[in-house]
N, C-alpha and C positions, 0 to 999 in steps of 0.2 A: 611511418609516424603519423603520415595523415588520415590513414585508416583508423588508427587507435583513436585519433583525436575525432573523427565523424561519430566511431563508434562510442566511445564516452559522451559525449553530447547528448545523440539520443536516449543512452543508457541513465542518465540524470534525467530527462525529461518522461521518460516510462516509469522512474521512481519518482516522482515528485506527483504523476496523476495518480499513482497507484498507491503513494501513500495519503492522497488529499481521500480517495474515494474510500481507503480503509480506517480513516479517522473520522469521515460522515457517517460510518456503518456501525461505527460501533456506539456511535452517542442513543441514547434514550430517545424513542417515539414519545409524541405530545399525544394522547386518549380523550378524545372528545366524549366520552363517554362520563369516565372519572375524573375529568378535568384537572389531570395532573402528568407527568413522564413517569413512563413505563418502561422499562427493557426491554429488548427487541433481541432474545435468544438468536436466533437465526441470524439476523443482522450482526450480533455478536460475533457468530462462530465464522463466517465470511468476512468480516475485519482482521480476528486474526490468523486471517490463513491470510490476506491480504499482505500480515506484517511479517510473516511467515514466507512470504512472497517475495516482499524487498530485500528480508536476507538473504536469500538462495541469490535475489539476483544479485545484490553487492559482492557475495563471496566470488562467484564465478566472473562478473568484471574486474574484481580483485589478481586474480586467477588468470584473466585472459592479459590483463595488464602489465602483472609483475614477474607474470610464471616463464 
């Protein structure tokens, strides 16, 4: 039981950086150029793999929790 409980702990705190850092990746770059936001492709497609990332991990804590 106290295993499950360390491991869910850190399992929230690896989805909370990794959903903070896949929600900075995907907003629009500022272009000092055209002095407006621009989309940031790349940045896009690494965000959601990112969110793409939280659910693999929720499912398999899901999994390791209930299963």
């Amino acid at each position: 039981m106290a295993v499950k409980f360390l491991i869910s702990v850190i399992v929230v705190i690896v989805l909370l950086l990794l959903f903070a850092i896949s929600r900075a990746l995907v907003q629009p770059i500022w272009d000092n150029v055209k002095n407006k936001k621009v989309p940031d492709y790349e940045g896009m497609i690494l965000g959601y793999a990112g969110y793409f990332g939280c659910i693999v991990i929720v499912c398999i804590w899901y999994y390791y929790i209930f299963g």
